[in-house]
N, C-alpha and C positions, 0 to 999 in steps of 0.2 A: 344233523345235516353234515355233509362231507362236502368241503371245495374241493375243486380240481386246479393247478395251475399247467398249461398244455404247452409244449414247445416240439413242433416235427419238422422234418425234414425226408424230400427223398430226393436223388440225384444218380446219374449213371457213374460218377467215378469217372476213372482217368485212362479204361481200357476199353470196353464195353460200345458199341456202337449206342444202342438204345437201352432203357432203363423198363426194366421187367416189371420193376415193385411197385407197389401202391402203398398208401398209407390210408386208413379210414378214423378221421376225427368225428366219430357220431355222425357219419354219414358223408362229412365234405369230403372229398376225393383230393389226395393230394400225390403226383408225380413230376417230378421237374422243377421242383418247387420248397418253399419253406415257410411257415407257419406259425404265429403264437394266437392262442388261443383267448380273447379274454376269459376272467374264472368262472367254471363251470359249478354251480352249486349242484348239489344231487340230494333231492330227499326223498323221502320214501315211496314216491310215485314216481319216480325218475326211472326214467331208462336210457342207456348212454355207454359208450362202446370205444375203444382204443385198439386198433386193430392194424398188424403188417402185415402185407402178402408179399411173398416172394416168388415170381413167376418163370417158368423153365420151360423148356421144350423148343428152344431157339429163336430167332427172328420172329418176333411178333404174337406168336401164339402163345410166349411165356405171357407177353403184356396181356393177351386176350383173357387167360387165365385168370391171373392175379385183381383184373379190373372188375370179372364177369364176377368172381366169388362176391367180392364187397360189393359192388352192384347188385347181386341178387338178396344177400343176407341184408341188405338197407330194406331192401322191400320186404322181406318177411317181416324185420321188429313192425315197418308203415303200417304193415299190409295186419297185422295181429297174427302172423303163424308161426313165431316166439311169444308164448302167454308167460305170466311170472311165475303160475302155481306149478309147470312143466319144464320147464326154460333151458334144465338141463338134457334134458331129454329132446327138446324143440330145437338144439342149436346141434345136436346131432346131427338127428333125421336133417334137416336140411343141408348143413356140409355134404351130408352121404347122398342127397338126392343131388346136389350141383359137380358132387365130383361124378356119380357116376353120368351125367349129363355131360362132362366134359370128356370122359371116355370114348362113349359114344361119339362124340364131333369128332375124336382123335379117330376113332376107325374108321368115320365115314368120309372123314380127308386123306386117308393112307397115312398118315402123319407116323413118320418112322421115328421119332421120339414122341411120346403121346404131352401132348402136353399138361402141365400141372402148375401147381403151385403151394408153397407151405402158406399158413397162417399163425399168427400167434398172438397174445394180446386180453384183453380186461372187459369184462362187460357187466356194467353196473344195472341193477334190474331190480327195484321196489325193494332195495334196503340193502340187496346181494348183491358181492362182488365173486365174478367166477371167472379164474383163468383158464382161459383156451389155448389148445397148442394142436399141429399137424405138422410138423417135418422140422427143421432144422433153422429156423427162423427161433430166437429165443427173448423171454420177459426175465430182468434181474427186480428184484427188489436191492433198494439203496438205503441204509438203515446205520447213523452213526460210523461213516466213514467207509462202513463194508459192502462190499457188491455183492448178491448170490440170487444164482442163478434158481429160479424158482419153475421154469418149465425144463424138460428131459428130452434131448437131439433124439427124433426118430432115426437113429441109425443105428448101426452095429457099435460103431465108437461109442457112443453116445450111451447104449445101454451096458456093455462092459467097462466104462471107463476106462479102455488101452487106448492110447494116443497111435498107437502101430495098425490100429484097426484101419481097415476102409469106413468112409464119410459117407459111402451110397446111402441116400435115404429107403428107408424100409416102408414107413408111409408119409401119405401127404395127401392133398386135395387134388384128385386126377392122376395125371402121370401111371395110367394101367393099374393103381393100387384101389384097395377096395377101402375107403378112407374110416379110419378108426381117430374119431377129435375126442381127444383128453379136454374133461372138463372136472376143475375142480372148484368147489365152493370156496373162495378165499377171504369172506369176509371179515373173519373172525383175527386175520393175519395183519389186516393195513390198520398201520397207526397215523395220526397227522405228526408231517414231518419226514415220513415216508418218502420213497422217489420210484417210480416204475420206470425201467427203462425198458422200452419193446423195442428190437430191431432185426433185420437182419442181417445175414451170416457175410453179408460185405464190410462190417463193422468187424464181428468178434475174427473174423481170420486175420485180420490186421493187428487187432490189439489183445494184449492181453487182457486179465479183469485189475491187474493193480495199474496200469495204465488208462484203464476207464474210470475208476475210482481216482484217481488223481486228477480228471478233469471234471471229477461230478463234483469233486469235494472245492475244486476253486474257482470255475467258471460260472458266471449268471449267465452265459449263454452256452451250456452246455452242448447243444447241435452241432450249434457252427464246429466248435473245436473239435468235436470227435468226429466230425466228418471230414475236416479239415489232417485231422493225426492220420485217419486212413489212408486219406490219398498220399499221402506222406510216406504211408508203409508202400505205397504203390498201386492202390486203387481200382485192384484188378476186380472188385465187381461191384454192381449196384450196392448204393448205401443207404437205407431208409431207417429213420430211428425217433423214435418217443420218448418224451423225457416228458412226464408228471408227477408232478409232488403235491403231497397229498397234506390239505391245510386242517 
């Protein structure tokens, strides 16, 4: 049996009118807000999910994005159309069926930035844990002081490693893109003791990873601080972020 200990936050930052991002704790919806989880036990019938979206396409349609995704993927695990014995295959198809869903709304509002959103995050399912990722939203693993980054920025930067690159995302959920969700089987990777940190990219463009590591390694209230060090870098965009350690 695997505990969870859960600690999220999302917030608009210190620029931003409204806050695009969601946070999905096994379903609660969290924007505007912050969260500890009491401990989540997971055993081998468990099914249970750690999830950020990050939503784009401007005023209001980023939020519509980023809420509708984890709003409709709640209903798939309810509903049974993520099964265990396919799940990886099941969490596909359905990103692919709500982004190209979100398409469509984008064309048939004229929407001159089509609206989207990335995702990224952990979803634990009858014994497996499998990390999901779509755009530029990123999960570190926290392991013995070291940060590393365990999902890959859908971008050009991101798959070259040139810092000199453009940041445009290449895919995501919506946003005109025909959505391709990275799923990997990571069960075999989490030890207890562990830390998952999921968030998005209103965190890491503020801080660096020895900067994050330095608040993982001395704060019991890990959220607060890193949300708090961004807005400090100047808090130019939404900040949503997951802090679990794994007992």
């Amino acid at each position: 049996m695997m505990k969870l200990e859960i600690q999220a936050l999302s917030k608009v930052g210190l620029v931003r009118d409204n806050n695009e991002d969601m946070v999905s704790l096994g379903g609660i919806l969290l924007r505007d807000d912050a969260m500890t989880l009491p401990p989540i036990n997971l055993d081998e019938e468990s099914q249970f999910y750690l999830l950020v979206a990050d939503g784009m396409g401007g005023h209001e349609h980023g939020e519509r994005a980023s809420q509708g995704l984890l709003e409709y993927l709640d209903k798939c695990f309810k509903g049974g159309h993520i099964k265990a014995e396919t799940i990886a295959d099941d969490l596909s198809t359905q990103v692919r069926t709500y982004s190209d869903e979100l398409n469509w709304q984008a064309r048939a509002e004229g929407q001159y930035r089509p609206m989207g959103c990335t995702v990224t995050g952990m979803v634990w399912s009858h014994g497996k844990a499998l990390l999901v990722n779509a755009g530029d939203s990123r999960t570190y693993r926290y392991r013995d002081g070291i940060l590393r980054q365990i999902t890959q920025d859908d971008t050009m930067r991101g798959i070259t490693g040139n810092p000199n690159e453009s940041k445009g995302l290449l895919n995501c959920v919506g946003g005109g893109c025909q959505c391709e969700l990275m799923v990997v089987d990571f069960t075999e990777r989490l030890y207890p003791g562990d830390r998952l940190l999921i968030c998005s990219d209103g965190l890491t463009d503020m801080l660096d990873d020895e900067e994050i590591e330095q608040i993982l390694d001395d704060s019991p209230q890990p959220v607060d601080e890193l949300y708090e060090a961004a807005c400090q870098r100047g808090g130019v965009d939404n900040v949503s972020i997951i802090v679990a350690k794994i007992l």
